[in-house]
C-alpha positions in Angstrom: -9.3 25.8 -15.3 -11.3 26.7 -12.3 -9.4 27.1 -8.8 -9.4 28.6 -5.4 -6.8 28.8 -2.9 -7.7 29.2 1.0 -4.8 28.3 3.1 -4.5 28.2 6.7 -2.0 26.9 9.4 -3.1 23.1 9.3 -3.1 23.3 5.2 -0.6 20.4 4.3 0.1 21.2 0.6 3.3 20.0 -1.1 5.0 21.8 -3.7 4.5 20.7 -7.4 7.7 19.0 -7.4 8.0 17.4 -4.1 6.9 13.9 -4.5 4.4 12.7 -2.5 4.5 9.1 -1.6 2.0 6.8 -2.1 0.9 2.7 -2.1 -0.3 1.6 -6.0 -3.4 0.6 -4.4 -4.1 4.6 -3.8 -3.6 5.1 -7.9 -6.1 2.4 -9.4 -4.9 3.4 -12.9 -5.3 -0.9 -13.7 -9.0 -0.8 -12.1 -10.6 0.8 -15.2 -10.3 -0.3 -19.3 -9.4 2.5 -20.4 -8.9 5.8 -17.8 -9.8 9.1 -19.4 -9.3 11.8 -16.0 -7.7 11.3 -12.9 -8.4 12.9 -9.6 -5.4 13.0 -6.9 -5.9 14.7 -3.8 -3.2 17.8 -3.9 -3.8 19.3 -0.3 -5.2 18.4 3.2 -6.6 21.0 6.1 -7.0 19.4 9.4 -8.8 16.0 9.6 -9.3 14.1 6.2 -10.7 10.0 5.4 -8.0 10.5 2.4 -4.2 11.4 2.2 -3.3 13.7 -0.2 -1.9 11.7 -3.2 -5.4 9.3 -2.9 -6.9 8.9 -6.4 -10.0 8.5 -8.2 -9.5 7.1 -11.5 -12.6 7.8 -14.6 -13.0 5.1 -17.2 -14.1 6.3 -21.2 -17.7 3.8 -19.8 -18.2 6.0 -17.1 -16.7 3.7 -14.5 -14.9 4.6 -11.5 -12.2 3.3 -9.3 -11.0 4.8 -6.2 -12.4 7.1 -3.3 -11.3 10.5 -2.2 -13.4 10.6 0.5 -15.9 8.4 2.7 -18.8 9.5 0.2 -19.9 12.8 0.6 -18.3 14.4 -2.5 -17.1 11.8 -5.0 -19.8 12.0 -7.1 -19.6 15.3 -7.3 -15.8 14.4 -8.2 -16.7 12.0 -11.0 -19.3 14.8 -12.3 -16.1 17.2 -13.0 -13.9 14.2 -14.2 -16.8 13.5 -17.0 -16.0 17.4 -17.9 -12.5 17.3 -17.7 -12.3 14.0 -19.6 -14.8 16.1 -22.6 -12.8 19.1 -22.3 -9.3 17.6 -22.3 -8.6 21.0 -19.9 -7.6 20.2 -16.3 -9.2 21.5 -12.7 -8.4 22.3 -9.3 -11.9 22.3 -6.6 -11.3 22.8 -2.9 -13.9 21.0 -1.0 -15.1 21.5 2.8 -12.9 24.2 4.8 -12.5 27.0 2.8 -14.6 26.0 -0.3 -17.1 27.8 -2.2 -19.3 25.1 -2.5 -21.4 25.3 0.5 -23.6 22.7 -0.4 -21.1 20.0 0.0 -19.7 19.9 3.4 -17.1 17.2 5.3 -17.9 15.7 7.9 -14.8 15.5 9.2 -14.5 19.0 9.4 -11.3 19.4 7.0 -10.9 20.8 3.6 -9.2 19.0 0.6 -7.6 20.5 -2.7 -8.4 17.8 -5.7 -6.7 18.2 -8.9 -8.0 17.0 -11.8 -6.1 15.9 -15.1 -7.1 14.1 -18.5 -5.4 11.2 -19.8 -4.2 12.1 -22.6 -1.2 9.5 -23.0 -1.0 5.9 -23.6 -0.4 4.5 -20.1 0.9 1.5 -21.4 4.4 1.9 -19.6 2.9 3.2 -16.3 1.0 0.2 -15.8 3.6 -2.4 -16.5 5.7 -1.1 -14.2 2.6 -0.8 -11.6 1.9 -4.6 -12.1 5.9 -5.6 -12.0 5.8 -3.8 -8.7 8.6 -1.2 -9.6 8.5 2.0 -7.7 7.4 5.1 -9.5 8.0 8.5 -10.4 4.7 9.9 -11.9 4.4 13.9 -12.9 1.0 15.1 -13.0 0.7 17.7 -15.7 -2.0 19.1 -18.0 -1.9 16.4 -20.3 -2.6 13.7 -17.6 0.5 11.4 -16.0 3.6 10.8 -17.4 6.5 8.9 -15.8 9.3 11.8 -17.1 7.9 14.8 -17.9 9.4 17.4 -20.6 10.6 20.8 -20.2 7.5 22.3 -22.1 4.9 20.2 -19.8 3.7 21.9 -16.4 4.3 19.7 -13.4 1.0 20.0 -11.2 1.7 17.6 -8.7 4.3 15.2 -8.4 3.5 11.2 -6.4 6.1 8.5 -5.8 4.3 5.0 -6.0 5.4 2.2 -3.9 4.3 -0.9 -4.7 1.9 -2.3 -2.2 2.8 -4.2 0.9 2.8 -8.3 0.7 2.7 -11.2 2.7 4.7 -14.5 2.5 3.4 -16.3 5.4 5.3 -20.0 6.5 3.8 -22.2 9.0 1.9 -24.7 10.5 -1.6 -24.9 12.2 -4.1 -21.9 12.6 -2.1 -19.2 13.7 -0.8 -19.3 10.0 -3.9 -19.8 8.3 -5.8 -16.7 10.0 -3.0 -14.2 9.3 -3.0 -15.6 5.8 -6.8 -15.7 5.4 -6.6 -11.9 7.5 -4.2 -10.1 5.0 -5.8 -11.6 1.9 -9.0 -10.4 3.0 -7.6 -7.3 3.7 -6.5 -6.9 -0.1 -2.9 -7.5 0.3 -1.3 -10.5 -2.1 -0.7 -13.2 0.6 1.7 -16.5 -0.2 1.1 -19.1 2.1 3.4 -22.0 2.7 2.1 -24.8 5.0 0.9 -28.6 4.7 -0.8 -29.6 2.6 -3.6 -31.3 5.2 -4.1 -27.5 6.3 -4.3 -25.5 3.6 -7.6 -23.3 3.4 -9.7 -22.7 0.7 -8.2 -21.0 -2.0 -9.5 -17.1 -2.0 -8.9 -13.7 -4.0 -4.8 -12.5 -3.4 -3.8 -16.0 -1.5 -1.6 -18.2 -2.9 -0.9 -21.8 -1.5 2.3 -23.8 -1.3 2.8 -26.8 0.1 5.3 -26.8 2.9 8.3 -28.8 2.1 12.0 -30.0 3.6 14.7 -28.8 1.6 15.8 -25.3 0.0 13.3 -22.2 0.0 12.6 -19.8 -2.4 10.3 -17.4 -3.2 9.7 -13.9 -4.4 10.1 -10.7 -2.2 11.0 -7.2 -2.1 11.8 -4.3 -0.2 7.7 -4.2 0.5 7.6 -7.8 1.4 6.9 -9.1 4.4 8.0 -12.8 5.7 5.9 -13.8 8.7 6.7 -17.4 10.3 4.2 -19.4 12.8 5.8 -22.6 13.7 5.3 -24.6 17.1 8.1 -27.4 16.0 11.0 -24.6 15.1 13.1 -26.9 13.1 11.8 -26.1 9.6 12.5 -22.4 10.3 16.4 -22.2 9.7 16.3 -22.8 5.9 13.4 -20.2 6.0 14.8 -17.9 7.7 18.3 -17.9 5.8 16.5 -17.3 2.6 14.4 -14.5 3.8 17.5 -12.6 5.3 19.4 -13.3 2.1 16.6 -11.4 0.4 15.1 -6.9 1.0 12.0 -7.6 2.7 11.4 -5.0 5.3 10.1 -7.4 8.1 10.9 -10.5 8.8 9.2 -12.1 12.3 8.9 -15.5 13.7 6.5 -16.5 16.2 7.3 -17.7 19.8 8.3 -16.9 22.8 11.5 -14.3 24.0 13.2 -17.9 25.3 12.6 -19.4 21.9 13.5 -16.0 20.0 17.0 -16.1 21.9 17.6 -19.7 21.3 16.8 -19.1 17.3 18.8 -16.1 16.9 21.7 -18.0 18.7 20.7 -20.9 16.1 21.2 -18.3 13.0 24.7 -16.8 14.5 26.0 -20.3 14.8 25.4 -20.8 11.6 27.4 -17.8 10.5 24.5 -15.0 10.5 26.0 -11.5 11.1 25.0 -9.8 13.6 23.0 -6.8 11.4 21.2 -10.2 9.7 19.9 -11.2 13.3 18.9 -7.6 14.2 16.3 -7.6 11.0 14.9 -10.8 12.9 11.5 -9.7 14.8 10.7 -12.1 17.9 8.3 -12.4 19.8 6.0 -10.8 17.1 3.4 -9.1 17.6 2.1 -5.2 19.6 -0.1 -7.4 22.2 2.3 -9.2 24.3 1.6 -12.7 24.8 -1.9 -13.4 22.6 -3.2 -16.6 23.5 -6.0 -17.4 20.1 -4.8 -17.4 16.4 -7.3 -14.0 15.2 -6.0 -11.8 18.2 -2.1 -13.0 17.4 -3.5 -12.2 13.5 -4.5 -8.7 14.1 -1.7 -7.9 16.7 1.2 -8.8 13.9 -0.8 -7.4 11.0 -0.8 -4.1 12.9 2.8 -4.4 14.0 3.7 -4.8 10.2 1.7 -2.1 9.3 3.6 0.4 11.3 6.9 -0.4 10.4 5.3 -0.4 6.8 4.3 3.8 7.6 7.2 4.8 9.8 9.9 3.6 7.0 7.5 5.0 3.9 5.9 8.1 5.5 3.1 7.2 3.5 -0.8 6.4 5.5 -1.5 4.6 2.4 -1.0 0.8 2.8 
C-alpha cells in the first residue's frame, strides 16, 4: 500500500468509522458487469469538483463508471485501479495540495485523498438493496465493500448511501411537462401524471400516467418528491391526501399565496392536522412569481434540491 498524509487546516477528512453520506448515483457499483476496484474520495483540502465519498467504479473489461474529478486525474485513477484490481492489495494517493505527484495538478487548487480497494466479494446483496432504494451502510475495507464488516476486517472508510432523489410530478399543461422533461434530463427517475392529450414523448427515467378522477396512488419515500402544477385546483385534494399520507420529503403545489391559503384551508376542512399542512410548500418555487414554464422548472427544481442537501448533509444529489 502506498500513502501519504499532508494535512492542513481546510483538510476535511472523516474518521474510518464516521459514515459519510452519500446519493447511489455517487457509487455506480450497478454501472459496470462485473466491478473489480473501487475508488472513493476519503479527504478534501479547500476547493474540490467532487465530495469526499464520490466514486469511481473499475469493471474486469476495463470499463469505468464514475468521476472523481472534472478530468485532470481520473485516468491516472483508473491506471492504479487496474493495479489494485491485479494485486488484490489496496491504495491511498493524495492528489493536488500536498501530493507528491507534481505532474498532476488541480485546477481548483485543492488536494483530494482517494482510497482505493479491490472487490473481492460478491456484491450481489449491495446491489439489490441499491436498486430497491434501501439506504445503506457500506464498510470499506481491504477486501473491497461489505455491507457489515467483521471484527478481523479493517474498516478504511465508512459511506451511508441514500437512495437518490425522485420526482412524482401531477399536473396539467406545460408547467408540468418541463419540470418533468427538466428532472428526467437531469438523471433523476421522474413519474409524470397528466392527460393523456399532453403527455410528452416518452424519454430515459420518465414514466407517464394518465391523469385520472378517483383515488391516487403511487410509490414514494423519504427521498421522494411530489410536485403538483394545476391551473383548475380541484383534482388536487385526492392528490394531495395521498402524498401527505405517505414520507416524501417535499410536497409543493403550484399557485399563488391566495390560492395556497384557500387549499390549505381546503385540506384542514377535510380533517388534515395541522403538522400535515405545514409539510405542504405553496407558492413553490426560490424566484417569486415566474411567469414561463422553464424558469418556474428551474426555480422549484433548485428549491427541491436544497431542502434535499440541508436535511441529508450530503452535496451529492
Amino acid at each position: 500500500m502506498a500513502t501519504a498524509s499532508h494535512s492542513t487546516p481546510e483538510t476535511r477528512k472523516p474518521r474510518p468509522d464516521a459514515p459519510v453520506v452519500i446519493r447511489a448515483a455517487d457509487l455506480p457499483l450497478n454501472a459496470v458487469e462485473k466491478p473489480v476496484a473501487l475508488a472513493v474520495i476519503r479527504e478534501v483540502a479547500g476547493p474540490s469538483y467532487r465530495p469526499a465519498g464520490a466514486a469511481m467504479v473499475l469493471g474486469a473489461d476495463g470499463t469505468v463508471a464514475g468521476n472523481l474529478s472534472s478530468g485532470c486525474i481520473d485516468a491516472d485513477i483508473a491506471l492504479h485501479a487496474q493495479e489494485v484490481a491485479a494485486t488484490g492489495g489496496w491504495k491511498v494517493l493524495r492528489y493536488g495540495r500536498g501530493s507528491a505527484f507534481m505532474d498532476l495538478q488541480l485546477p481548483c487548487g485543492g488536494g483530494l485523498e482517494v482510497l482505493i480497494v479491490p472487490v473481492r466479494r460478491p456484491l450481489g446483496k449491495l446491489l439489490e438493496a441499491l436498486e430497491a432504494r434501501t439506504p445503506l451502510d457500506l464498510r470499506l475495507t481491504p477486501e473491497g465493500p461489505v455491507s457489515n464488516a467483521s471484527a478481523d476486517l479493517e474498516c478504511l472508510m465508512h459511506l451511508h448511501v441514500e437512495p437518490d432523489i425522485r420526482f412524482a410530478v401531477f399536473g396539467k399543461g406545460p408547467e408540468a411537462r418541463a419540470f418533468a422533461q427538466m428532472t428526467a434530463g437531469a438523471g433523476y427517475d421522474t413519474l409524470l401524471v397528466t392527460t393523456e392529450n399532453e403527455m410528452p414523448a416518452p424519454v430515459a427515467r420518465l414514466q407517464l400516467r394518465p391523469l385520472r378522477p378517483g383515488a391516487v396512488t403511487f410509490d414514494q419515500d423519504p427521498n421522494t418528491a411530489v410536485v403538483l402544477f394545476f391551473h383548475d385546483h380541484d383534482l388536487e385534494p385526492g392528490i394531495l391526501r395521498a402524498a401527505l399520507a405517505g414520507p416524501a420529503f417535499y410536497i409543493g403545489a403550484q399557485g399563488s399565496r391566495r390560492t395556497a391559503e384557500r387549499r390549505i384551508a381546503g385540506l384542514r376542512a377535510t380533517g388534515m392536522t395541522e403538522a400535515d399542512c405545514l409539510r405542504l410548500r405553496g407558492p413553490i418555487g426560490l424566484i417569486p412569481s415566474t411567469r414561463d414554464p422553464r424558469t418556474l422548472a428551474v426555480s422549484v427544481l433548485a428549491e427541491v434540491l436544497a431542502e434535499a442537501v440541508g436535511r441529508s448533509g450530503t452535496c451529492g444529489l
